[in-house]
C-alpha positions in Angstrom: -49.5 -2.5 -26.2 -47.4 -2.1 -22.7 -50.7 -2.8 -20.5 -51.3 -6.5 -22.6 -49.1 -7.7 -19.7 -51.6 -6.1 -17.2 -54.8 -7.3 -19.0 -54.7 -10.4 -20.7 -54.8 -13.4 -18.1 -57.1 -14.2 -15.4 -55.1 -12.9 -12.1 -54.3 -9.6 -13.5 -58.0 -9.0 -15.4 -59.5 -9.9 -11.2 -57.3 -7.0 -9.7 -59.0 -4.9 -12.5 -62.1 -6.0 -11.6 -61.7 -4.7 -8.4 -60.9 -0.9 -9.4 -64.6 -1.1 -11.4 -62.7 -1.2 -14.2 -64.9 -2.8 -17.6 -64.2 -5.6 -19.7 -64.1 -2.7 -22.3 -62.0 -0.4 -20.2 -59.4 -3.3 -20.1 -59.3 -3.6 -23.8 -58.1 0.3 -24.2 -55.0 1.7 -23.8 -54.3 2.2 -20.0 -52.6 5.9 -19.7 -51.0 7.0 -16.5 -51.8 10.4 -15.2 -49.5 10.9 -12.7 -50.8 13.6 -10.4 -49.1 15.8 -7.9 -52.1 17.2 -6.4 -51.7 17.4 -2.5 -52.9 20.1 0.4 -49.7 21.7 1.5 -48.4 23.5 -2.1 -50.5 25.8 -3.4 -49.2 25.3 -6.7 -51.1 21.7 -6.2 -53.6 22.4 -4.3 -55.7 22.6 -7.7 -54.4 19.8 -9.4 -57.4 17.7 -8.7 -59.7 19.6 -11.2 -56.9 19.4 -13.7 -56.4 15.7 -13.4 -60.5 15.3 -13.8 -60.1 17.1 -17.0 -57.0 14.9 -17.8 -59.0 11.6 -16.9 -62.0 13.1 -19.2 -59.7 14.0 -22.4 -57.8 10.7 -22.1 -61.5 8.9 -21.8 -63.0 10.9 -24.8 -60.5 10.4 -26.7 -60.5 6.3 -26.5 -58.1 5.8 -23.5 -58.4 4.2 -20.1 -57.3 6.9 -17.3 -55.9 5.7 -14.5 -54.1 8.0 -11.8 -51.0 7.6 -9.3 -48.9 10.3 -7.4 -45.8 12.5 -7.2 -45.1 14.1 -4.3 -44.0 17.8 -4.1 -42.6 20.0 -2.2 -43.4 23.5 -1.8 -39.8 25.7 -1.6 -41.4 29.1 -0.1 -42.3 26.6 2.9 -39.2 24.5 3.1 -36.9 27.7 2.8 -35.2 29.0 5.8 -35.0 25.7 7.9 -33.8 21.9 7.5 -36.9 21.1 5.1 -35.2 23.1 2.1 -32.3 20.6 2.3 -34.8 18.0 0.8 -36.1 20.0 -1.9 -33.9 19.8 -4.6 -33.2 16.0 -3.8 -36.8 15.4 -4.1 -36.2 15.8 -8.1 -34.5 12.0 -8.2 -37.4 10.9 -5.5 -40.0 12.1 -8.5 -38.0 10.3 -11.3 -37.2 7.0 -9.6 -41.0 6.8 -8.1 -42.9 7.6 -11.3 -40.1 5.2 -13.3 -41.7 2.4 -10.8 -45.2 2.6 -10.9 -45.1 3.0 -14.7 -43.1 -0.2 -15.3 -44.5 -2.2 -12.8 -48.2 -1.4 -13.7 -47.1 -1.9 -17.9 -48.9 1.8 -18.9 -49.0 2.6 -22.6 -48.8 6.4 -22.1 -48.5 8.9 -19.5 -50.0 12.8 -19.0 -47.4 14.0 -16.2 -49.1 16.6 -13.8 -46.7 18.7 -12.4 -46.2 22.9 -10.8 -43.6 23.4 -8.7 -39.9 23.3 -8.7 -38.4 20.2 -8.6 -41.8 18.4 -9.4 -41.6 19.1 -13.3 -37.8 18.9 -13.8 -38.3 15.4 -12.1 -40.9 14.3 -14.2 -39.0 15.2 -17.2 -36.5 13.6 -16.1 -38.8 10.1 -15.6 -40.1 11.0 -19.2 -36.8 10.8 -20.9 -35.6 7.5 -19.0 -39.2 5.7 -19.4 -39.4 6.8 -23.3 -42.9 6.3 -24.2 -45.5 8.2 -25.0 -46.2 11.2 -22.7 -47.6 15.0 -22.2 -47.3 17.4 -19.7 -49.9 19.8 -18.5 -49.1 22.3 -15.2 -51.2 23.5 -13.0 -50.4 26.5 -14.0 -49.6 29.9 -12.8 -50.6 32.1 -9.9 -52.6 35.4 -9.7 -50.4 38.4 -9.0 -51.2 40.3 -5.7 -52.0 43.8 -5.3 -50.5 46.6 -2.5 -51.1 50.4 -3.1 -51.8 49.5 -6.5 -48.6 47.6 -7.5 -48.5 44.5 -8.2 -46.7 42.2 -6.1 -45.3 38.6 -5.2 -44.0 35.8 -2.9 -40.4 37.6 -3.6 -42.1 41.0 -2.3 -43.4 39.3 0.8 -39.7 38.3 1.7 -38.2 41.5 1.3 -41.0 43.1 3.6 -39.5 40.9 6.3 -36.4 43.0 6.1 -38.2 46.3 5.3 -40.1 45.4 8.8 -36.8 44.4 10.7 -34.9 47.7 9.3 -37.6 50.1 10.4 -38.7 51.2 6.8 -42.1 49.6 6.7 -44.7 49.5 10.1 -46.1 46.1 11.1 -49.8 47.1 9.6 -48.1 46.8 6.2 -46.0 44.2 6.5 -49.3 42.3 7.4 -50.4 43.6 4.0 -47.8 42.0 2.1 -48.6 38.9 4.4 -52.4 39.1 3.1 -51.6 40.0 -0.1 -49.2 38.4 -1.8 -50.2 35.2 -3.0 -54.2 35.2 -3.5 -54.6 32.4 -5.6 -53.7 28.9 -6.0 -50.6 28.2 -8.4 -47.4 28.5 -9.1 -46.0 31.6 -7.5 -46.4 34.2 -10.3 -43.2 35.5 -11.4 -40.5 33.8 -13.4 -39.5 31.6 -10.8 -38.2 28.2 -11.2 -41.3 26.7 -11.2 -43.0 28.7 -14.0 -39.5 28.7 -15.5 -39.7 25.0 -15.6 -43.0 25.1 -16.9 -42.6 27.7 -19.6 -39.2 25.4 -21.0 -41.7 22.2 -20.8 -43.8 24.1 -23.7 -40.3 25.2 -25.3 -38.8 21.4 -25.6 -42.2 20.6 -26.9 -43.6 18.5 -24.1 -46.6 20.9 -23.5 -49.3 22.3 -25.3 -49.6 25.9 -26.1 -50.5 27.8 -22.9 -49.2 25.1 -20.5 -46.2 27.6 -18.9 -48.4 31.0 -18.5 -52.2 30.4 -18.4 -53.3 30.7 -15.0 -54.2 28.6 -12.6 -57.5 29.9 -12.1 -58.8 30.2 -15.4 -60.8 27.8 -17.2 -58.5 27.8 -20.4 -56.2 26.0 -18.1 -59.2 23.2 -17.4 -59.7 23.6 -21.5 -56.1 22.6 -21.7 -55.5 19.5 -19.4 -58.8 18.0 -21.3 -56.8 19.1 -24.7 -53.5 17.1 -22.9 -55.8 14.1 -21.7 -57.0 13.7 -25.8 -53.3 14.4 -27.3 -51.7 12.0 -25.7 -54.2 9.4 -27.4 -52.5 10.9 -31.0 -49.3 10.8 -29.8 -49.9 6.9 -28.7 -51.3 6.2 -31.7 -48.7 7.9 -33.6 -45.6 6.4 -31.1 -44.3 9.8 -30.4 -42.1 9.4 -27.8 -40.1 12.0 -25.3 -36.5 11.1 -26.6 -38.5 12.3 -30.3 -39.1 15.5 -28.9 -36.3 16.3 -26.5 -33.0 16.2 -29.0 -30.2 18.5 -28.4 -31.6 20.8 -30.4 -34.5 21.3 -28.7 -32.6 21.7 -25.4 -30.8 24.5 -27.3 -34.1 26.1 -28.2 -34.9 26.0 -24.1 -31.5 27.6 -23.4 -32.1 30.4 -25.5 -35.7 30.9 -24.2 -34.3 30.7 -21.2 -31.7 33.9 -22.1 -34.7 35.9 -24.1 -37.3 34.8 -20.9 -34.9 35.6 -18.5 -35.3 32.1 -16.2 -34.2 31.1 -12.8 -30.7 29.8 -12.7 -32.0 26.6 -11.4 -33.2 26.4 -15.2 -29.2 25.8 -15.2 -29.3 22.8 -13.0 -32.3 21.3 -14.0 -31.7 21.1 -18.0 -28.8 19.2 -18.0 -30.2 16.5 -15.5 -32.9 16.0 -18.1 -30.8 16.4 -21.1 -28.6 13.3 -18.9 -31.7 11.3 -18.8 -32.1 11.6 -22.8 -28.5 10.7 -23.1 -27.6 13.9 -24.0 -24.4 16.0 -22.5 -26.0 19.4 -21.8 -22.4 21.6 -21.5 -23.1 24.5 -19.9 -20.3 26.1 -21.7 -22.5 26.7 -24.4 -25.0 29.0 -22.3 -23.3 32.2 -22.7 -22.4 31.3 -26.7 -26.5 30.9 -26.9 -26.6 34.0 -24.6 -24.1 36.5 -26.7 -26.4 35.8 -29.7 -29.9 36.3 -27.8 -31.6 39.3 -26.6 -33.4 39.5 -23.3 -36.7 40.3 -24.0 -38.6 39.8 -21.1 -38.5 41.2 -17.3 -40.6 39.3 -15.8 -40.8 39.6 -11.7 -38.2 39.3 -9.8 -36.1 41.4 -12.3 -39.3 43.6 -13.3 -42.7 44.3 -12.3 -44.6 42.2 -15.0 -45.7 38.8 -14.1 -46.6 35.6 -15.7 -50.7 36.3 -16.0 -49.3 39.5 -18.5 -47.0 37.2 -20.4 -49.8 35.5 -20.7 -51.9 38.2 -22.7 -49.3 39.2 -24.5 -49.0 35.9 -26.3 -47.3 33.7 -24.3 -44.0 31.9 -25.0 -45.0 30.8 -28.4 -45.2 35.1 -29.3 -41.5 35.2 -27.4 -40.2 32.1 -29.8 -41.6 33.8 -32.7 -40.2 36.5 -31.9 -36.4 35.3 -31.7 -37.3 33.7 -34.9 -36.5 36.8 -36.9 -33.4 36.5 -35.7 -33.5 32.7 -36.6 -32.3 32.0 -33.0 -35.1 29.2 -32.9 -35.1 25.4 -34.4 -38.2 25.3 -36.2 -38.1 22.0 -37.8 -38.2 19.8 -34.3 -41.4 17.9 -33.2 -43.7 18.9 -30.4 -46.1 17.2 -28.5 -49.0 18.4 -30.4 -47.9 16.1 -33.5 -46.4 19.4 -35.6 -43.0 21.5 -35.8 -42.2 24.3 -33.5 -42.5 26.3 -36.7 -45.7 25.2 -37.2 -46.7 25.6 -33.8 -45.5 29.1 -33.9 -46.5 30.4 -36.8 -49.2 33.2 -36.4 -48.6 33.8 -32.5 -48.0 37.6 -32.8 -46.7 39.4 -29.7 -49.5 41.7 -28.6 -47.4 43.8 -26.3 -44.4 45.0 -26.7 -43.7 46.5 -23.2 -44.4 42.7 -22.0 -42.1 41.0 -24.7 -39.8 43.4 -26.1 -39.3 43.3 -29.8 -35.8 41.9 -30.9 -35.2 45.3 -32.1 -35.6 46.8 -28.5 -34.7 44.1 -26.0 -33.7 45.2 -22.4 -30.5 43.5 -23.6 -28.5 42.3 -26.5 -27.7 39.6 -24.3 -29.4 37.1 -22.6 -30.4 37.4 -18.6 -28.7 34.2 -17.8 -24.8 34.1 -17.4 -22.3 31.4 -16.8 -19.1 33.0 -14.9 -16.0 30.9 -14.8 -12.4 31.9 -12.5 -10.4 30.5 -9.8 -13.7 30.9 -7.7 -15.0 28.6 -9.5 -12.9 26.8 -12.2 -15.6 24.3 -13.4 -19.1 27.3 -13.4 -21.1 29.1 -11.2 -24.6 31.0 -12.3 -26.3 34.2 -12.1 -29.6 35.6 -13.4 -27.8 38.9 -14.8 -31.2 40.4 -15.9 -32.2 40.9 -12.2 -28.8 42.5 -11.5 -28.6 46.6 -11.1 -25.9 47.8 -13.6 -23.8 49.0 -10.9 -23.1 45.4 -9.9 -22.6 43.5 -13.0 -19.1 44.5 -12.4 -18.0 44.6 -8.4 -14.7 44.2 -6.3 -15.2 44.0 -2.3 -14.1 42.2 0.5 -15.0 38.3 1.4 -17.1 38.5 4.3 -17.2 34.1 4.6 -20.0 32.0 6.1 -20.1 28.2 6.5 -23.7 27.7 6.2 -27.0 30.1 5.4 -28.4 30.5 8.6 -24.4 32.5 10.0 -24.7 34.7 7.0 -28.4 35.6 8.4 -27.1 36.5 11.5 -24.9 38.7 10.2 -27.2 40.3 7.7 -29.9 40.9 10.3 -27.4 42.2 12.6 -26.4 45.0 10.5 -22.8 43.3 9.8 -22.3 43.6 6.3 -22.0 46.9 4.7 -21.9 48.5 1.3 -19.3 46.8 -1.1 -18.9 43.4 1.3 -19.1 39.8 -0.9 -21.1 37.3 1.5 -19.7 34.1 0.5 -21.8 31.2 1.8 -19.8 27.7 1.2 -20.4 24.1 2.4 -24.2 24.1 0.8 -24.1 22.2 -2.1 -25.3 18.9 -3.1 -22.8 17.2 -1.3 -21.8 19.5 1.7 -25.8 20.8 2.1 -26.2 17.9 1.9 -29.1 18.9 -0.5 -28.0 22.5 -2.3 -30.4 24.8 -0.1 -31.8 27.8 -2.0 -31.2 30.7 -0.6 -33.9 33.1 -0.8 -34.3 34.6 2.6 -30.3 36.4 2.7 -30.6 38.1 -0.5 -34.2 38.7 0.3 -32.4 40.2 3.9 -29.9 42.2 1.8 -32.7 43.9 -0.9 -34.7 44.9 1.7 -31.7 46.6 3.7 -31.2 48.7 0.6 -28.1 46.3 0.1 -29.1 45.3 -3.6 -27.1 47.9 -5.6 -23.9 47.6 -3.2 -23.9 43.9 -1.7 -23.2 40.4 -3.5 -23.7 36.6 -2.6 -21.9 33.8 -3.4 -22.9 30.8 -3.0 -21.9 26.7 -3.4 -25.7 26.2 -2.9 -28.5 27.5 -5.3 -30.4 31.5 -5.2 -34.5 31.3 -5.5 -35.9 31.8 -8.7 -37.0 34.6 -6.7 -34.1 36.1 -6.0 -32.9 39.6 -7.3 -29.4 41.0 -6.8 -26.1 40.4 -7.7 -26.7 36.6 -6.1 -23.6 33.8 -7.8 -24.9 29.8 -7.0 -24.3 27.2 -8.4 -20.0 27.6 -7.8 -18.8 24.2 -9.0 -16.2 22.4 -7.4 -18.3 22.7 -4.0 -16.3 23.5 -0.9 -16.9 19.7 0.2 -15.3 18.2 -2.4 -12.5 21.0 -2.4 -13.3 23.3 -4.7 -11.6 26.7 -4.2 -14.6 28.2 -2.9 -13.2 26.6 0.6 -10.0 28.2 -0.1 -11.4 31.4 0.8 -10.1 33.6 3.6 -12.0 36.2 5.9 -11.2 39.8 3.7 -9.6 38.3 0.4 -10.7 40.7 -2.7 -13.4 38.8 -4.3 -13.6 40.3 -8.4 -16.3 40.0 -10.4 -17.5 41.0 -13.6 -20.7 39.5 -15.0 -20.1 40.9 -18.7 -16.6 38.9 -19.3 -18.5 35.9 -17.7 -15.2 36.0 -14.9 -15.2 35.6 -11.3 -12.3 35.2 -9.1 -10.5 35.7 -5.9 -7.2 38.0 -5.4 -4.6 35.3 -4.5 -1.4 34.0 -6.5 -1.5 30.4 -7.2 1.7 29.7 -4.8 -0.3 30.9 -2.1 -3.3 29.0 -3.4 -1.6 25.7 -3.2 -0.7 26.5 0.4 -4.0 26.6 1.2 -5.0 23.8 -0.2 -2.1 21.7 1.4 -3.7 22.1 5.0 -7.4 22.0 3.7 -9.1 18.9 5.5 -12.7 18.1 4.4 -15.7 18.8 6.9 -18.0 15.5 8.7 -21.0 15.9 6.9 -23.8 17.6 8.5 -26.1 14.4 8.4 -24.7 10.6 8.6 -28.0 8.9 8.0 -31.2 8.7 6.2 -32.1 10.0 2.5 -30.0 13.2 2.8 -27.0 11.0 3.4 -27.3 8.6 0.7 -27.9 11.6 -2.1 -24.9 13.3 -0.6 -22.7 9.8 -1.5 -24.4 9.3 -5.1 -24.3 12.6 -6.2 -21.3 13.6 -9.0 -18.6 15.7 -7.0 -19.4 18.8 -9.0 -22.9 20.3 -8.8 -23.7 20.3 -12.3 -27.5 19.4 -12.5 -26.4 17.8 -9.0 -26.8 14.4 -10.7 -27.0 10.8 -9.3 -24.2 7.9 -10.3 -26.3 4.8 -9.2 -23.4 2.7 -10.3 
């Protein structure tokens, strides 16, 4: 075992004296829980009772539990001011951190902890790279809310702010939302990048059934992490190991979940950076092949009014993968965390509601809600969540109304400056020019609750919410700091786009192009020291996954 270099002489066995820990404690296998339990997220806030339960499985089950941290940050807090530029780089923060303490304290096995954004992609990203035994278990997700009846989210909170500053809505009910909207611990409760993340973990077969859609707040989730805390003991026993479980074909499975579920387009960033980690080149070229084949079978909020607790009831992700297995869109024969096949696992999960998970021979789609668009916007890829897209946008022309950073593009959507048919383009906030790739949910938030959604798009270098809704492009790759043609653009140039031929582009001849680019001089980044600046000079000059080159 890994921990014989933490147990077996003298020195070592007197620092585990001092935890409390037993001569027979010492002779187990020692399993890392990491834990990303802290006060601030509320998707974390109950990871404490889901750790005890870990500590108990692992301790039933034969193992020695012993916990360390992750930090986390929450995005809904970090959005609309400097903190968001530290979100997404928070993902290599998680990976490097948990690599550290597991090597240095010689752990056999880990259970990973996780909830929130970047805090699961990061620890899948530390599983693949550390390569022994491990399980995840979430915290789970949170309880809708509930105004006039309907239920309702963070996302719904958001675009109250703009209902409010537009005049549609009175103060008394913005205060509602306020109240209202998130009234439970968890993961906020539509398909958001976090629960997005946490409904692929169960997909690549690194969760248990349940971990992506049982609530935070119910004590099935409790059932679970004790269930995680004992099947990590098997999968030690069995040396089972991440880079088993997460082959390219199961990454092909999670990208055509991610089509029939409908995910955030951060699912887009954050599956190649694992799929890296496993030594596996994720090309996103392949997303709208798996998408052309793949209904969309769920609208889940922010493109519907469903939410995770009813995915939940109607079966979960395992009915949705059954589901796409008439089709045979699903690899059956891969290994999962619970020691059996995905078919296996499968098998029998029956979707119980059909308005919740559409059957494959009624999907809101025949295509998936996830599209890659490629042009001389954006020559290398940019993303959009087509499934929360009104029709009359997946196909627009207007003008480029051009912004160098979020918070100019605010002004002038607050200010009543963009109209019916504009194309905000917000450049120099990707990984690099950010630095950090801000998500954006308070503009498109600004333009759906102006009325803007069926008339208005954004375009962005940076990344959209997984709460976002609207004809919102991230993810453009080249960046404007590094370049890309997203820098070339003008005040008024025709921007084109039409999400069903996967194309998006800018009306300009290539002569005039190269002109363009002749007297284009890169920007001083926005921050010369500190964290932010050394993840600006690591990260690859595109923004796909935003990954780190240490070398």
């Amino acid at each position: 075992m890994n921990s014989a270099a933490v147990t077996r002489t003298s020195p070592h066995r007197a620092l585990l004296n001092a935890l409390g820990l037993t001569n027979e404690e010492m002779e187990r296998p020692l399993i890392g829980i990491v834990s990303s339990k802290n006060d601030i997220v509320p998707g974390h806030m109950n990871l404490d009772k889901i750790v005890d339960a870990v500590k108990l499985g692992v301790a039933m089950a034969g193992g020695t539990p012993l916990v360390f941290p992750a930090i986390a940050v929450c995005d809904g807090l970090a959005m609309g001011h400097q903190g968001m530029k530290y979100s997404l780089v928070t993902r290599e923060l998680i990976a490097d951190s948990t690599e550290a303490m597991t090597l240095a304290h010689a752990f056999d096995a880990l259970v990973m902890v996780p909830n929130c954004d970047k805090n699961v992609p990061g620890l899948l990203m530390a599983a693949a790279r550390l390569n022994i035994p491990t399980i995840f278990v979430s915290g789970g997700p949170m309880l809708a809310g509930k105004v006039d009846g309907h239920k309702i989210s963070f996302s719904n909170v958001s675009e109250a702010v703009a209902e409010f500053q537009a005049g549609k809505i009175t103060k008394e009910k913005l205060l509602e939302y306020e109240n209202k909207g998130c009234p439970t611990c968890g993961s906020c409760s539509g398909m958001y990048t976090a629960n997005s993340m946490n409904c692929l973990t169960e997909v690549l077969g690194m969760g248990l059934k349940g971990n992506g859609t049982i609530p935070a707040v119910y004590s099935a989730r409790i059932q679970l992490a004790k269930h995680a805390g004992m099947q990590i003991m098997e999968l030690l026993k069995k040396n089972i190991r991440p880079k088993d479980i997460m082959t390219k074909e199961a990454f092909e499975n999670a990208l055509t979940l991610d089509m029939a579920l409908g995910c955030s387009t951060n699912s887009m960033l954050h599956l190649p950076a694992i799929a890296h980690e496993c030594g596996i080149e994720l090309n996103l070229d392949i997303a709208n092949d798996i998408s052309d084949k793949t209904p969309n079978l769920c609208h889940l909020a922010p493109a519907g009014h469903n939410f995770i607790e009813e995915l939940d009831e109607a079966g979960g992700i395992y009915a949705v993968m059954n589901e796409l297995n008439k089709l045979g869109l699903v690899n059956t024969d891969l290994l999962t965390c619970s020691g059996k096949t995905v078919g296996e696992n499968i098998s029998g999960c029956v979707n119980k509601n059909s308005e919740i998970i559409r059957p494959v021979e009624n999907p809101y789609s025949k295509t998936g809600g996830i599209a890659v668009l490629k042009g001389n916007l954006a020559p290398d890829s940019c993303v959009v969540k087509r499934s929360a897209v009104a029709p009359e946008m997946l196909k627009h022309q207007g003008p480029a109304r051009v912004f160098d950073c979020e918070e100019d593009a605010m002004e002038a959507i607050n200010s009543g400056k963009i109209v019916p048919g504009d194309v905000v383009v917000i450049r120099y906030e990707g990984p690099k020019g950010g630095p950090g790739m801000r998500e954006m949910l308070n503009p498109t938030s600004a333009i759906m609750g102006r009325g803007l959604g069926e008339s208005v798009a954004l375009i962005t270098d940076g990344r959209f919410s997984g709460a976002t809704r609207g004809a919102a492009i991230g993810h453009v790759s080249p960046e404007a700091a590094v370049g890309g043609n997203i820098a070339l653009i003008e005040e008024g140039d025709m921007i084109q786009i039409d999400i069903m031929a996967n194309t998006i582009n800018f009306a300009i001849s290539d002569t005039e192009l190269e002109k363009r680019r002749a007297v284009w001089k890169p920007r001083k980044p926005r921050i010369t020291s500190g964290y932010l600046a050394r993840y600006a000079a690591l990260v690859t000059s595109g923004n796909r996954g935003a990954i780190l080159e240490y070398n």
